[in-house]
N, C-alpha and C positions, 0 to 999 in steps of 0.2 A: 264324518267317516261312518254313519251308522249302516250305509247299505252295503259298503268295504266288511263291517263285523256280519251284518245279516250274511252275505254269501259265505261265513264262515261259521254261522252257526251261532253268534251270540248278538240276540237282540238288547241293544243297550236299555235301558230306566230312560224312561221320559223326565225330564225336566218339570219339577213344583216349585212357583216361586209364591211367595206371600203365605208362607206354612203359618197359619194359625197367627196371625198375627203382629209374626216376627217381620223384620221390612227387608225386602228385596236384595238387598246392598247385603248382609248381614246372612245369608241361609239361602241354600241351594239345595232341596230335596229330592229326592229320586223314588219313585214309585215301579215295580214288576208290573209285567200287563197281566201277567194272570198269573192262579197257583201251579206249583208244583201238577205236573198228571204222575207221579210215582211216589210213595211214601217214602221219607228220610231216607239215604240209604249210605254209609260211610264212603268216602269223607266229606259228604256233605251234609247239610246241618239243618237241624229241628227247624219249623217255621211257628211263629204265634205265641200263643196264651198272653195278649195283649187284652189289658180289662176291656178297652170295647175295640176287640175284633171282631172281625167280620167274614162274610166268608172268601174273601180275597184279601190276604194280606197285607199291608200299607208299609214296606220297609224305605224308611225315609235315610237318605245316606248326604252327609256333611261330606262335601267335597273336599279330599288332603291331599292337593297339587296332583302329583301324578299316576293314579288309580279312578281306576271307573266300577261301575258295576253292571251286572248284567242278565242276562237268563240265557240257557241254553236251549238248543231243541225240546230239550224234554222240562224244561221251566223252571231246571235245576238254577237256587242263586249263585253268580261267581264273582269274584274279581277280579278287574285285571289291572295289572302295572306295564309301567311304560320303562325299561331299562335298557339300558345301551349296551350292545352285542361283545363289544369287548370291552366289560368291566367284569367285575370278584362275584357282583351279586350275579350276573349271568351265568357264568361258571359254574357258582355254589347249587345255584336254580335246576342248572341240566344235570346237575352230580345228583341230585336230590328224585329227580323225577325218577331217575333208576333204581330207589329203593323201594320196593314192591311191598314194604314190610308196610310202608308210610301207607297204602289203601285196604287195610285189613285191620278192623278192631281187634282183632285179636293181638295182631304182632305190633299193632300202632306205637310210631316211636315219639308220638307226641310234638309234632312239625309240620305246620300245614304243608301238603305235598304240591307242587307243580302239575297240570291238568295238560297243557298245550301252552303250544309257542307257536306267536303269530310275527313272523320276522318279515320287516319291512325298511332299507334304506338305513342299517348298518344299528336299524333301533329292532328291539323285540318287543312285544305284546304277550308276557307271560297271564296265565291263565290259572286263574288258583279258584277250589272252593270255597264262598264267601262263609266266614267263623262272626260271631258276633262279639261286640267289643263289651268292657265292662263287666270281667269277666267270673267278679269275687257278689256282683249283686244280681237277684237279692240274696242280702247275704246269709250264709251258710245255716241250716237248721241244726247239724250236731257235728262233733268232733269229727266223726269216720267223713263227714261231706270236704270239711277242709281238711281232710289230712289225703283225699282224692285228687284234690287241687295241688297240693303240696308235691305230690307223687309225681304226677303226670309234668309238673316243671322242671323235677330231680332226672325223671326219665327223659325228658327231650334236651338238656339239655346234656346226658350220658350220650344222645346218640347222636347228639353235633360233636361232640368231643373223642366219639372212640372215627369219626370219621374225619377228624384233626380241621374240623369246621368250630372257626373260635367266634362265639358271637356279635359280642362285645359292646352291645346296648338291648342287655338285661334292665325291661321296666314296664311298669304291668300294662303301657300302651302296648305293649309289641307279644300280652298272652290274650290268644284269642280261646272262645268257647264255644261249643257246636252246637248255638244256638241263635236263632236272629229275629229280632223284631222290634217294635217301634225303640226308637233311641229314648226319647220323649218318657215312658213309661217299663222299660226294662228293670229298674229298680225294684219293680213291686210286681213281676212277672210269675203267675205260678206255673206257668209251663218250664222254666227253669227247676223252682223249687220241687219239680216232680221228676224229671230226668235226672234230679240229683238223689232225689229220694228211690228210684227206681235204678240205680248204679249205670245210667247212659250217659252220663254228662262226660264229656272230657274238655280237655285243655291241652294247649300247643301254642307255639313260639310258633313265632314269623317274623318275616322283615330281615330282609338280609343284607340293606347297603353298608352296613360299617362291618359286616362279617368278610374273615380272611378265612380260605381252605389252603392247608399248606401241601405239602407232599409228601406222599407216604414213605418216601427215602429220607426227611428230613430229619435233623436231630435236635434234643430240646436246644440248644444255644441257639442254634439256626430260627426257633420259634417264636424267639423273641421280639419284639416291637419299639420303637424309639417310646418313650415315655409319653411327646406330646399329642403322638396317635391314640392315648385315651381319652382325647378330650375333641374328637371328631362329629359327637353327638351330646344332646343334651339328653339328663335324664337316668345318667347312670348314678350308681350308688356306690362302686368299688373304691375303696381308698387309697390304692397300690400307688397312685402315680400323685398324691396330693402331696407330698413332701419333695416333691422337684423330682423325683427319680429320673436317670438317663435312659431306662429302659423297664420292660416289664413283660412278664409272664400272661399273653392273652387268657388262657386258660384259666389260671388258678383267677385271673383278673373277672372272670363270667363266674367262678363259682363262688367270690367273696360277694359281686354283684348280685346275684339269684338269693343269697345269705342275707343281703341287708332288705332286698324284698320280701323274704319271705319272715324275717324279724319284725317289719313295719305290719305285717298284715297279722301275723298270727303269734307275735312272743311274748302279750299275754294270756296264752292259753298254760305258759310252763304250771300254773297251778294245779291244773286238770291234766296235762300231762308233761310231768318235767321232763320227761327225755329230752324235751325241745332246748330245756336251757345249753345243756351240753352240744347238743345237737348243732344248733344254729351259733354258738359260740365257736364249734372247728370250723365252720362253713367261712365267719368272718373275721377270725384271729389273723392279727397285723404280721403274726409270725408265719409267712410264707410256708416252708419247707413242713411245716407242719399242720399246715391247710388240707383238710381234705380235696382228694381231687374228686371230680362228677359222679364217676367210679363209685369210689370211696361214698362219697353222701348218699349214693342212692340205697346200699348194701348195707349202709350203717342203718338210714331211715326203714328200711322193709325189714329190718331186724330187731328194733324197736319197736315198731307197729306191732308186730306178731306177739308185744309181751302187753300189749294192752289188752283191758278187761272190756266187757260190753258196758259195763256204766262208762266207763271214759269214752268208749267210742260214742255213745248214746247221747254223752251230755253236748245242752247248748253252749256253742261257745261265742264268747264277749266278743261286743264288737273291735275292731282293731282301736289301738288308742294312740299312733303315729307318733309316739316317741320316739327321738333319735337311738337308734339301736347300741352305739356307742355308749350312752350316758343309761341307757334303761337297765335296771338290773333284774334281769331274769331267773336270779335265782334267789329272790327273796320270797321267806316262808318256805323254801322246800327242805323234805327234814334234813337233817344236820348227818347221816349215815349216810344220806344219798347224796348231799354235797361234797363229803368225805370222799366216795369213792372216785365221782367226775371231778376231781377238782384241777387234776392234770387236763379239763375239757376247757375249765376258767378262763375266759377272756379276763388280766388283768385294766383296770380302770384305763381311761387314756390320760398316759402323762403329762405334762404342762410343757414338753420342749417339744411333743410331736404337736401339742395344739398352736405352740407358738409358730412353728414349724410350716406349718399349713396356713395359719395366715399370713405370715408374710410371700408365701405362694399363690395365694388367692388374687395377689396382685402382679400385674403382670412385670413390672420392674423384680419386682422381689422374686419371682420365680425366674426369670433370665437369669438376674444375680444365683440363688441357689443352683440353677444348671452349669452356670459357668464352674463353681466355687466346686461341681463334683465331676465334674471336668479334668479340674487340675489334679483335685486328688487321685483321680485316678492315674493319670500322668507321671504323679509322685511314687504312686500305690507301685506301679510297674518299675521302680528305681531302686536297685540295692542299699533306701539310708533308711531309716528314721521315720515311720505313718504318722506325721503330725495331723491328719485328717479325722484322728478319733480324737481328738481335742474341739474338732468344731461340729460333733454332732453326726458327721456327714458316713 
């Protein structure tokens, strides 16, 4: 199909096999025929500061089933996806492409935006500016660099949710960065480390096939999802639906998820700034109704930031340490006034009937059995006798 994309303007990446190497079977690379002719210009993304670059850049791209990549007239990188014309992510994709706010740094809501639609035989060919993957290395030189990172996940995901667009696989495969080049050597990239130190770097969500847009007449009951629709993707973090639940909150479900990523990446920094313990504790507190919602975290974050000193913005922060955000306590060592005043913020420990709980849900007998078991209760729950259902937990 490449002379079908030529007559429209986007020349595909040539095919590399035997990268370096790797064997044939194993790696499929794709090289741009030439640079950029226009300097970065949003929303498309930085090229280079690869240690041995050159004056043509080498973006080597790992083939993920259904996306390609490409260059346009002007040699801008893009990608494009293969999605079928009536499905959510189509929908979500044309909803998106109308938000003008999404091509302007200034108003960026932090969401790769839609470029064109190449519709063909009931399938489309959406058009996105290509964002570079791996998006936390190299990693961060001081606080204010991740707390940029932080911001720009809190803010994209306020602006899927004030447009009643629920994600619903929150995980750091799916936050891309405006920047791209060799995969190979992005780790130790300073052309990153300089667009972050020069306040250009951003960050944005994408990936929209497990995301639902509802209707702007809808009401929250109506918003709701069966329980086993949280488990459509691998890779999520949210724990809403691990105890068998019949149903679930997509929303507050993306914001507990964003909560256990941004815990895994950045909740040993609470020493250098505690806010974060309280912070990321409402983000992923088991107690629903008292979850912050998108809203809420992003208003809460941009009002804490504002009470930090330039040493804490200044200092380097520890690498991440991947402990499970449940068991890690994020608020050991901070003084004892300031745990005093957050302490309505406190995630309590996790109990031994919610972890039994989850395991016999882990399995899939034991999870039918828990769905069935809240099934009935419910059935009972709706009968003028006796809630024997708070005897079993449920």
């Amino acid at each position: 199909m490449r002379p079908w994309f030529l007559e429209r303007g986007y020349d595909l990446y040539h095919q590399v096999r035997e990268f370096r190497g790797i064997p044939e079977d194993d790696i499929v690379s794709m090289s741009p025929l030439s640079a950029p002719d226009v300097p970065a210009e949003h929303p498309y993304s930085f090229i280079g500061g690869d240690p041995s670059d050159s004056d043509t850049p080498v973006l080597n791209h790992f083939p993920i089933g259904r996306v390609i990549c490409a260059q346009d007239r002007r040699h801008r990188q893009v990608a494009i996806k293969l999605v079928k014309i009536k499905s959510e992510e189509y929908r979500i994709l044309r909803a998106l492409s109308q938000e003008l706010s999404l091509f302007s740094t200034e108003s960026f809501g932090c969401v790769i935006p839609p470029l064109d639609f190449l519709e063909m035989d009931g399938h489309c060919f959406v058009v996105m500016p290509r964002w570079g993957d791996s998006a936390t290395w190299p990693w961060f030189s001081t606080v204010r660099e991740a707390l940029d990172y932080m911001h720009c996940l809190l803010k994209g995901l306020c602006f899927l949710h004030e447009r009643l667009i629920a994600h619903r696989d929150i995980k750091p495969a799916n936050v891309l960065m405006n920047h791209i080049g060799r995969i190979e050597e992005v780790y130790e990239n300073p052309y990153r480390t300089q667009l972050r130190r020069e306040g250009r770097a951003l960050y944005a969500l994408f990936d929209f096939d497990c995301a639902v847009m509802f209707p702007r007449t809808s009401t929250p009951t109506e918003r709701r999802l069966p329980g086993h629709e949280s488990f459509i993707c691998g890779g999520n973090y949210s724990y809403d639906t691990a105890q068998g639940e019949l149903d679930y909150d997509p929303f507050a479900y993306d914001v507990a998820a964003l909560g256990q990523l941004l815990c895994e990446k950045f909740q040993q920094l609470t020493p250098i700034v505690p806010f974060l313990a309280p912070f990321l504790d409402k983000m992923i507190t088991r107690d629903i109704p008292k979850r912050y919602t998108a809203t809420e975290a992003l208003l809460a974050f941009d009002n804490f930031c504002f009470r930090l000193s330039p040493l804490q913005m200044d200092a380097a922060p520890p690498p991440a340490n991947r402990h499970d955000p449940e068991e890690y306590d994020r608020w050991e060592g901070l003084p004892d006034d300031f745990v005093e005043q957050w302490s309505s913020h406190r995630e309590p420990k996790l109990p031994l009937s919610i972890k039994t709980l989850r395991w016999i849900c882990s399995h899939w007998v034991g999870y039918s059995m828990v769905q069935w078991a809240r099934r009935l209760c419910a059935v009972l729950a709706a009968r003028p006798s006796p809630k024997p259902c708070s005897l079993l937990g449920l």
